[in-house]
LOTIDO-205944 format. One record per residue: residue in one letter; x, y, z of N, C-alpha, C in turn. Coordinates in pm, whole numbers, padded with zeros to 5 digits, always signed. Last residue first. Layout:
AXYZXYZXYZ;...
REM end
This chain:
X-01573-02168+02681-01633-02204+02768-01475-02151+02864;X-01499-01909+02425-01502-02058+02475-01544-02030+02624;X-01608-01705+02274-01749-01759+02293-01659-01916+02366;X-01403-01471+02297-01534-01473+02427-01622-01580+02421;X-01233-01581+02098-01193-01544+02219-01295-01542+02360;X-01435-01551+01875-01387-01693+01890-01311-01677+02015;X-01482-01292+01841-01606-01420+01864-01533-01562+01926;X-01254-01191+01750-01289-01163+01865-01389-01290+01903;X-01199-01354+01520-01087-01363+01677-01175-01341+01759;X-01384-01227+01376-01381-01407+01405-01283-01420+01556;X-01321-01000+01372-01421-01076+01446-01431-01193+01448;X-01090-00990+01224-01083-00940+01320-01202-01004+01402;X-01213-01058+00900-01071-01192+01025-01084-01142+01160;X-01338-00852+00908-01428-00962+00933-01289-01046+00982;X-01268-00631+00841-01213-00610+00942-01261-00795+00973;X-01120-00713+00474-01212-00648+00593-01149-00680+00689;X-00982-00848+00328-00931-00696+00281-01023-00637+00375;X-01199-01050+00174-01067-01037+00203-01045-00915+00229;X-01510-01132+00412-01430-01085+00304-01341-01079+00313;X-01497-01449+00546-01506-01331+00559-01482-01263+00424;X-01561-01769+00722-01559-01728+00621-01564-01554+00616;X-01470-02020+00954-01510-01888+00960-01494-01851+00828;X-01581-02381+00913-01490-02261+00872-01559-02130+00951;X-01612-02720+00931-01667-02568+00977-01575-02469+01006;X-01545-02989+00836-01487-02871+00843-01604-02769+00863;X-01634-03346+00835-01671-03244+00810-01609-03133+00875;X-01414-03642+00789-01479-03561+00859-01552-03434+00812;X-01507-03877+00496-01376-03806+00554-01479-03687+00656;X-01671-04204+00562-01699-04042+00494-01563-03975+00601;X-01530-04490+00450-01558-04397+00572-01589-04259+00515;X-01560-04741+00279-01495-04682+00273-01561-04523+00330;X-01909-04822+00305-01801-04859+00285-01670-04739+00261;X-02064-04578+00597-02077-04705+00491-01925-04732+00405;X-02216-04615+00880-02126-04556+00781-02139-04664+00697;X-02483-04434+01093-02431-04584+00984-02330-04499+00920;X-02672-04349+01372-02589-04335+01243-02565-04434+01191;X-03006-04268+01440-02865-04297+01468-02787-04258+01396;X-03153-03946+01622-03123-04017+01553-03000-04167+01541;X-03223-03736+01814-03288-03877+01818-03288-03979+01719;X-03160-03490+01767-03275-03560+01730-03310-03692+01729;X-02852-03554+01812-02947-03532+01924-03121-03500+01871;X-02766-03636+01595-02781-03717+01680-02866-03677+01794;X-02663-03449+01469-02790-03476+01450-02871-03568+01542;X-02392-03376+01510-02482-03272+01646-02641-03368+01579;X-02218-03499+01370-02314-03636+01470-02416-03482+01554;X-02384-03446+01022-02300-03443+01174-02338-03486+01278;X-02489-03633+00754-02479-03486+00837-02391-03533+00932;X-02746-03774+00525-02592-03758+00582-02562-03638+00635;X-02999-03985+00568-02956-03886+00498-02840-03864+00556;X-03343-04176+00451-03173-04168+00554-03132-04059+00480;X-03675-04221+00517-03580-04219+00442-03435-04161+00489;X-03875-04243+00683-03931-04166+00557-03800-04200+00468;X-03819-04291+00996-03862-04409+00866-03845-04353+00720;X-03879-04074+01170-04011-04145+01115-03954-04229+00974;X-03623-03987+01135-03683-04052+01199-03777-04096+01219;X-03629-03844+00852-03502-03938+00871-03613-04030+01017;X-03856-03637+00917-03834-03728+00802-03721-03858+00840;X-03670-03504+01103-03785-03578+01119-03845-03664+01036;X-03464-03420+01005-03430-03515+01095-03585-03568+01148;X-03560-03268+00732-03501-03380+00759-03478-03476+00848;X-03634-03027+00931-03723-03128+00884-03681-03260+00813;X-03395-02921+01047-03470-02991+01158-03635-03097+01083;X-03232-02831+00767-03248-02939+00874-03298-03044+00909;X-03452-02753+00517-03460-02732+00651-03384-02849+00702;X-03501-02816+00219-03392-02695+00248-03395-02642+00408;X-03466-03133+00073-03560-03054+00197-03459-02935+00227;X-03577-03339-00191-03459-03222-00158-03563-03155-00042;X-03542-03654-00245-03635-03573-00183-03557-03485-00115;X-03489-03937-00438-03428-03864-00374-03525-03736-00336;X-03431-04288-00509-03587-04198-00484-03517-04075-00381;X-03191-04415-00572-03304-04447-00663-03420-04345-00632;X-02913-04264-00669-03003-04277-00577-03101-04308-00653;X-02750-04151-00850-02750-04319-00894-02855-04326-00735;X-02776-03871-00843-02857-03970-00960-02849-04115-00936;X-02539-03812-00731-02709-03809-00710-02778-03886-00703;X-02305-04003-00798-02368-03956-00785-02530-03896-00715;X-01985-04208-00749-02135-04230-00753-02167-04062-00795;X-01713-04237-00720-01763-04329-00853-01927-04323-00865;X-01612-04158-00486-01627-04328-00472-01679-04340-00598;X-01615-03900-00514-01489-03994-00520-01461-04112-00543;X-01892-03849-00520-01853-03840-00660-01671-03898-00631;X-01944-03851-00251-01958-03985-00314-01895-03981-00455;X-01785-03613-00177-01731-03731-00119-01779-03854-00180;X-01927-03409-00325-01781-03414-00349-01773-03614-00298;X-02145-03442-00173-02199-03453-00313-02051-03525-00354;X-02142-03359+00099-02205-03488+00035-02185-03542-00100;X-02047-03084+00065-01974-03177+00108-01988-03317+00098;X-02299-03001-00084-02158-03011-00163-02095-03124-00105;X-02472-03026+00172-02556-03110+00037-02345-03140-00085;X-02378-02854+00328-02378-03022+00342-02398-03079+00214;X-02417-02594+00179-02262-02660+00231-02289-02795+00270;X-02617-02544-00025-02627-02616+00052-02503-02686+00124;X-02667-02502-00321-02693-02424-00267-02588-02483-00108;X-02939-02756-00341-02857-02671-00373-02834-02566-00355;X-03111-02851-00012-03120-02778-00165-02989-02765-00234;X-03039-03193+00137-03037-03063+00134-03070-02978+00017;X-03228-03481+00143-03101-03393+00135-03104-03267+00092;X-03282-03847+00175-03297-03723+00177-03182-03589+00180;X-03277-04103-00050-03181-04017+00024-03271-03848+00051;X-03444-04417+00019-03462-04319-00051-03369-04191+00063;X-03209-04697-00087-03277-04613-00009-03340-04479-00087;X-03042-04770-00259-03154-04857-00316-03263-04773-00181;X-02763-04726-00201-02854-04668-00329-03004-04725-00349;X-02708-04904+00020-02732-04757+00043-02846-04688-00083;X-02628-05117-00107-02753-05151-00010-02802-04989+00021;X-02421-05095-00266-02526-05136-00310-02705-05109-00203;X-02222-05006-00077-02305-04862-00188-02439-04934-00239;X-02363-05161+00250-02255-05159+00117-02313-05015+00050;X-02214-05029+00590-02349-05071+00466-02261-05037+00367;X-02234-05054+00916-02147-05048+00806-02224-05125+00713;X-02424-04990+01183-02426-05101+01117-02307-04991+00984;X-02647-04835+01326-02491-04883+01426-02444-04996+01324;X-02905-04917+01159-02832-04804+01259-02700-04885+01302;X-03012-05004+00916-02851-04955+00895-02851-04899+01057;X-03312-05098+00980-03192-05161+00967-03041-05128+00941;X-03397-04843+01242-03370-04889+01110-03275-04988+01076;X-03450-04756+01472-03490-04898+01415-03491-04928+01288;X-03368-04432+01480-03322-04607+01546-03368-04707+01526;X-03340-04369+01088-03393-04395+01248-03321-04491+01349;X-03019-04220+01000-03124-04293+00982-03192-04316+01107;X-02721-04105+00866-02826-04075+00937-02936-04179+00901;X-02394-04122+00776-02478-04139+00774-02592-04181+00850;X-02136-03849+00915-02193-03989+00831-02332-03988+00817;X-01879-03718+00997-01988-03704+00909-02024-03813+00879;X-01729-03524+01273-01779-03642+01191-01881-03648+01118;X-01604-03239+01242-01682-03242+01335-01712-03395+01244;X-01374-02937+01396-01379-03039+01273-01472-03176+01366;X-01366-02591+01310-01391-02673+01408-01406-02801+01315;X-01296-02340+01164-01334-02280+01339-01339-02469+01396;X-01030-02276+00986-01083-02373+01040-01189-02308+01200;X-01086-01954+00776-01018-02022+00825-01075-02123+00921;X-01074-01777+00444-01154-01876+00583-01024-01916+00674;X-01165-01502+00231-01058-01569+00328-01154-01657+00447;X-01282-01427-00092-01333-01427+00086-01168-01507+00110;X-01235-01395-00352-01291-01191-00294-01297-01289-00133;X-01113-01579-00465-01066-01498-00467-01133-01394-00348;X-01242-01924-00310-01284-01821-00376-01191-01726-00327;X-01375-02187-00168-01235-02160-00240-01301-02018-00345;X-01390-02198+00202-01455-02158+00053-01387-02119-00019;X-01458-02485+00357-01336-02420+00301-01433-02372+00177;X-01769-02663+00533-01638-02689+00392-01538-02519+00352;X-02015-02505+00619-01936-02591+00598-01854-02600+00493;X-01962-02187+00790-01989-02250+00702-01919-02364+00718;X-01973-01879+00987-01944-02011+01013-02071-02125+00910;X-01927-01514+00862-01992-01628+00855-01973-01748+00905;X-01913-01199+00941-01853-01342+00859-01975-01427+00889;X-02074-00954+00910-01867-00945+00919-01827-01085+00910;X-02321-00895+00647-02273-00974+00785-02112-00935+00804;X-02322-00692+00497-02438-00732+00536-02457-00775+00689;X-02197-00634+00259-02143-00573+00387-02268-00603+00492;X-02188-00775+00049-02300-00649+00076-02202-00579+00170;X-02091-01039+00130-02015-00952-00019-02071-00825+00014;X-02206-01153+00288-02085-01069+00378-02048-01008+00243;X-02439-01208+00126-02469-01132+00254-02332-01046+00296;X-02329-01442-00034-02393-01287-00090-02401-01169+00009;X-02289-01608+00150-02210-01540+00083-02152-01395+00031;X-02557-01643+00218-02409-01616+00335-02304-01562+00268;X-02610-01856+00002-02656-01723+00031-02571-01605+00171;X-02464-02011+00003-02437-01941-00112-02508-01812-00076;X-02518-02127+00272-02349-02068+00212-02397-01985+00153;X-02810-02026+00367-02753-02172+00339-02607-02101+00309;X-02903-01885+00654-02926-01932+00539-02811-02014+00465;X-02922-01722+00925-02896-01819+00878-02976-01840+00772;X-02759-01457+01127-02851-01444+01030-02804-01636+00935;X-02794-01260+01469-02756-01404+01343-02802-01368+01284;X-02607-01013+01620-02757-01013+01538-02654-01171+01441;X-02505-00862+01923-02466-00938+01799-02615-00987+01739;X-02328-00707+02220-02484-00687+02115-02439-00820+01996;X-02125-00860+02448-02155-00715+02367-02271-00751+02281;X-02070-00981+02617-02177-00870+02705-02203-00751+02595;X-01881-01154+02700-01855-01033+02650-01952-00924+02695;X-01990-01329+02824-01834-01328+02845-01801-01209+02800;X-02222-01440+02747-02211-01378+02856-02099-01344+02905;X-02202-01437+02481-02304-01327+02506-02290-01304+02679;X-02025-01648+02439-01999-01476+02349-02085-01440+02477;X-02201-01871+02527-02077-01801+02581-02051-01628+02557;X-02411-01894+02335-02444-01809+02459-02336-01784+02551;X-02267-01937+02100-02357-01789+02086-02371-01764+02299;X-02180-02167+02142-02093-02079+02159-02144-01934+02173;X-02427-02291+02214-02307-02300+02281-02233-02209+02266;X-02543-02288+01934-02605-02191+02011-02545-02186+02113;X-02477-02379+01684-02428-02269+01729-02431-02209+01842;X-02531-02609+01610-02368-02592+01654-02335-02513+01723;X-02817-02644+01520-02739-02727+01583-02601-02742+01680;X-02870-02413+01350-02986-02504+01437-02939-02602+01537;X-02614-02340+01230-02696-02230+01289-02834-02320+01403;X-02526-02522+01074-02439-02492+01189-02581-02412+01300;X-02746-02578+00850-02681-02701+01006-02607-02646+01135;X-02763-02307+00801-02904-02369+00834-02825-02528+00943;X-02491-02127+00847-02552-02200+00753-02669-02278+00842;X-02443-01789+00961-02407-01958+00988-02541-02016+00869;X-02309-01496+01047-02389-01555+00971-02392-01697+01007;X-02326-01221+01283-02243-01329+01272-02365-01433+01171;X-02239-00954+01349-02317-00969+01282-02258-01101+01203;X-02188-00738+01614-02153-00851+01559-02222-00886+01492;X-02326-00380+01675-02355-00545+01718-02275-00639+01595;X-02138-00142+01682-02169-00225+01638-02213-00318+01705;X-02050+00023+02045-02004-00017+01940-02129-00092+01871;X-02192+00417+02086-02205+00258+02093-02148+00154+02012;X-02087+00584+01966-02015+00569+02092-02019+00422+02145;X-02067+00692+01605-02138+00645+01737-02058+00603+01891;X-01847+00800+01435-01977+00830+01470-02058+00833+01598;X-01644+00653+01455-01653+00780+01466-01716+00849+01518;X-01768+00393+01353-01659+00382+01444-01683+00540+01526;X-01880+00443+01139-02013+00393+01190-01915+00389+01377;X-01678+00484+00948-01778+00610+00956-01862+00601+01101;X-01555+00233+00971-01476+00353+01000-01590+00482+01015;X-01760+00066+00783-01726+00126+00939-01638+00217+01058;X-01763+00241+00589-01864+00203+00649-01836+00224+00758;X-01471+00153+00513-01511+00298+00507-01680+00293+00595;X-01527-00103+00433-01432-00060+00530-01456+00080+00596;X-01689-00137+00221-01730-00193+00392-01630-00132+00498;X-01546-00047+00026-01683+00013+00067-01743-00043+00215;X-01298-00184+00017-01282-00077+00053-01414-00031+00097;X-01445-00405-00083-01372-00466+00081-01367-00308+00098;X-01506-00332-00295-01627-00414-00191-01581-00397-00062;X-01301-00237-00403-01358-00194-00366-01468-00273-00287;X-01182-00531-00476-01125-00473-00350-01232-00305-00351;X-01367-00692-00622-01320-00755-00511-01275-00614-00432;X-01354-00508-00831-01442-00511-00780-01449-00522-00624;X-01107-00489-00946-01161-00362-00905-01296-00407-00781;X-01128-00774-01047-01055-00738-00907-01082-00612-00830;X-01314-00742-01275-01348-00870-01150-01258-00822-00973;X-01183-00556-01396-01343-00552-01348-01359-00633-01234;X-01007-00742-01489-00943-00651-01439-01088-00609-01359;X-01165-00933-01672-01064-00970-01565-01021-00895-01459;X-01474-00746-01754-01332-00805-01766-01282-00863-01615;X-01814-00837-01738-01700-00800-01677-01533-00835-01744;X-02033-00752-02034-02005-00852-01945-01846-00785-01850;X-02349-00746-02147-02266-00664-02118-02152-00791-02021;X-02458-00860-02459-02460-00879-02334-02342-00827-02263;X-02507-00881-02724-02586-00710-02699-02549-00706-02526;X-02211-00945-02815-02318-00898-02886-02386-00844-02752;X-02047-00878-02509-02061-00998-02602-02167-00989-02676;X-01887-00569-02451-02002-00592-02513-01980-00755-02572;X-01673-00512-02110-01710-00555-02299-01798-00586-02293;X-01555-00349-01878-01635-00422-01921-01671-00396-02074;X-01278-00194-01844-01354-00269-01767-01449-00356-01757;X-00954-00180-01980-01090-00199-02015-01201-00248-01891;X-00682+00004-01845-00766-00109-01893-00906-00109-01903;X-00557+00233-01715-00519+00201-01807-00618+00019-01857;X-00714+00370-01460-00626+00196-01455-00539+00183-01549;X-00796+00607-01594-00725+00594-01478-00603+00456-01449;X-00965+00499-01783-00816+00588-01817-00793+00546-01714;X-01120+00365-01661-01046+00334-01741-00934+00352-01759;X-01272+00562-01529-01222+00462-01429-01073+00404-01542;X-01379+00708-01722-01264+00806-01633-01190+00676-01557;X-01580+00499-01811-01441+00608-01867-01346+00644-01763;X-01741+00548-01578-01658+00403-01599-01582+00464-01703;X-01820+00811-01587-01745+00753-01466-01677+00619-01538;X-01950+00771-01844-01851+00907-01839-01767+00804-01701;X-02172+00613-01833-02081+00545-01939-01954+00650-01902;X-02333+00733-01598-02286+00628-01590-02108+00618-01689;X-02398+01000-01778-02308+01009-01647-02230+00918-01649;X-02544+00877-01992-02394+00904-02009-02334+00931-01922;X-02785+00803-01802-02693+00704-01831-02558+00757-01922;X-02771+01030-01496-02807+00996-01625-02788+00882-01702;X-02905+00915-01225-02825+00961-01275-02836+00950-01396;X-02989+00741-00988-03048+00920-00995-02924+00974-01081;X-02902+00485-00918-02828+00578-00894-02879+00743-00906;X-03094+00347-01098-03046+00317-00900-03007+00420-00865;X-03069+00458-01358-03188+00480-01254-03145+00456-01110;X-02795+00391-01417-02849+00505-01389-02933+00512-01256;X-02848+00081-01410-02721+00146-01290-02781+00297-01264;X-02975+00043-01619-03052+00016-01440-02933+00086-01383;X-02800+00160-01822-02948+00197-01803-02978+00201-01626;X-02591-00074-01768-02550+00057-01794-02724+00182-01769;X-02597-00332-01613-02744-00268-01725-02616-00141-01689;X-02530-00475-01412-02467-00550-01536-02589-00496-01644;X-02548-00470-01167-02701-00462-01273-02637-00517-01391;X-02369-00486-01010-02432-00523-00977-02562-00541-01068;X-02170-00308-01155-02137-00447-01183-02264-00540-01098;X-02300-00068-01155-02309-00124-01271-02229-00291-01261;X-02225-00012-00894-02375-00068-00948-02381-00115-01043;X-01944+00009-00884-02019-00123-00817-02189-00130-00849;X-01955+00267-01022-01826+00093-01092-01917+00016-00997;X-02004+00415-00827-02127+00415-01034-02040+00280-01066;X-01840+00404-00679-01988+00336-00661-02087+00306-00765;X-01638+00537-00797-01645+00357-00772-01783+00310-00732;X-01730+00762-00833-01708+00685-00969-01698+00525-00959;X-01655+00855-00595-01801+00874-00592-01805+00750-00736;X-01388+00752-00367-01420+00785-00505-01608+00798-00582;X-01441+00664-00053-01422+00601-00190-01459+00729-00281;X-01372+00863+00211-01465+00847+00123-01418+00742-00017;X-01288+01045+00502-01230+00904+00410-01349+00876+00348;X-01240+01378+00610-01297+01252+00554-01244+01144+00523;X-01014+01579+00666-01148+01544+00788-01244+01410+00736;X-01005+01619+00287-00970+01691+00461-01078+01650+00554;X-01005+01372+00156-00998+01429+00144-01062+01526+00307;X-00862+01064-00053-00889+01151+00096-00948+01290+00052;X-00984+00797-00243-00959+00926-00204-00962+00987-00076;X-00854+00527-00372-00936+00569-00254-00912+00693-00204;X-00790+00326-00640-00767+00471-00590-00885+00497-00483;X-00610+00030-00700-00749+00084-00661-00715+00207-00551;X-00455-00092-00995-00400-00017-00842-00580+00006-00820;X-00273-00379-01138-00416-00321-01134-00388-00252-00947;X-00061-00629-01120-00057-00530-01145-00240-00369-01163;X-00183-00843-00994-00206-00831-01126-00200-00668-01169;X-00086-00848-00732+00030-00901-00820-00021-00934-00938;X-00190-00511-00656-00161-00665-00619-00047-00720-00705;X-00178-00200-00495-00177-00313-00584-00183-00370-00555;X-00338+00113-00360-00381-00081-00341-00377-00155-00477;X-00288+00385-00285-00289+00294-00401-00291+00138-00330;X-00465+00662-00162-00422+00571-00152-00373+00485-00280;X-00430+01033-00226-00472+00937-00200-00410+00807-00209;X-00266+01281-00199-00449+01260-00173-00458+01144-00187;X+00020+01215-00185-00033+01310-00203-00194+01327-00130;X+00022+00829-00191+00040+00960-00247-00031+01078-00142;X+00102+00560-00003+00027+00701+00029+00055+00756-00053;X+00077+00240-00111+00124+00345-00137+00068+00452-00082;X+00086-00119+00000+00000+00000+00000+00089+00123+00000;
REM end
């Protein structure tokens, strides 16, 4: 990171700088990067206007000026479909991180009261994993915090906004714009009633596929982690004979225990009153990550969360 004069430079190692202006008593992004993040959000030169209360040559004038500035193209015409360059893609990534940053630096200043934590979790972690550590945090610290649960992909979307400061997901998220790291490593197998013939029992692929699998939406950090581990062994989805997508948990594990049909998760399922089964060659454990943007304060809260919520 470079100080000029007025303002900042943020390279990387694709050569591409992102300009963040000062200016006396303020810290503000560039007014032109926000006309750069709507239009990558509408991917409409038109809708960007309107969002924005602006003309649409305004629009096409700022992403110019962005141009020159970088020296590169930001977005091309594929016949009539507008689309991002390479260079577009990173501008992006690090203004996102610069527009949350500045947020709170404003929201720091401002108020006296700190922020509430704004901690995301996926529909398994969030019904099952979380609430131990949520009620440590809350009495060790004593500071404010707001959940919010929905599946990864959508968790995703949320800390890209500036929505949430992270997230606890399953599986490592391999992606440029977030950073993870391990919060916890937890067994994964397979679910079914207690009187089912697989409980406490090792089952072939033959005897498994011929069940009906229940399982998560797409979308769905279990449903991937499920998906990856049989596609090793040579299977799929598809080679299930009667499959039934449920985007709740706690309704799976009722389904699973009334008989209705088996499914795969963590032993926290177990406390619905479930059993387990593995089956040939062992499901590798399940990972629960902290997930954040890159270039935020979000690594910072994971420490903190993760400092007040042990026992």
């Amino acid at each position: 990171m470079i100080k000029t004069t007025n303002h900042w430079l943020y390279s990387d190692n694709e050569n591409l700088s992102i300009v963040i202006f000062l200016t006396e008593g303020d810290f503000m992004l560039d007014f032109r990067i926000a006309t750069f993040l709507e239009v990558c959000k509408t991917m409409n030169y038109r809708a960007a206007a309107a969002n924005l209360n602006m003309s649409q040559p305004a629009v096409t004038q700022h992403i110019q000026y962005l141009e020159r500035e970088y020296g590169c193209r930001l977005f091309i015409y594929d016949g009539r479909t507008l689309t991002k360059t390479k260079e577009a893609e990173i501008l992006e990534r690090y203004s996102d991180a610069a527009m949350i940053n500045e947020q709170e630096f404003r929201s720091r200043v401002s108020k006296k009261e700190p922020e509430p934590l704004r901690i995301g979790a996926t529909k398994t972690i969030g019904e099952y994993d979380l609430y131990d550590s949520l009620t440590e945090f809350s009495k060790n610290s004593g500071a404010q915090f707001s959940v919010f649960i929905d599946n990864t992909e959508h968790l995703l979307d949320l800390i890209s906004k500036g929505k949430i400061d992270f997230a606890l997901v399953e599986g490592a998220v391999s992606h440029d714009f977030f950073d993870n790291r391990l919060w916890k490593t937890v067994p994964f197998s397979g679910l079914c009633a207690p009187d089912h013939p697989f409980a406490g029992r090792t089952v072939s692929w033959e005897e498994l596929l011929g069940e009906t699998l229940l399982l998560r939406e797409k979308g769905s950090g279990t449903r991937m982690i499920f998906e990856s581990q049989i596609n090793l062994r040579g299977y799929s989805i598809k080679s299930f004979e009667k499959i039934r997508e449920i985007s709740s948990p706690k309704l799976i594990a009722q389904f699973v225990k009334a008989g209705q049909g088996v499914s795969f998760g963590y032993d926290s399922f177990l406390k619905d009153g479930l059993a387990a089964f593995t089956v040939e060659a062992e499901m590798t454990p399940g990972e629960f990550h902290y997930v954040w943007l890159s270039g935020t304060s979000g690594e910072e809260k994971t420490y903190l969360f993760e400092k007040f919520s042990r026992e």
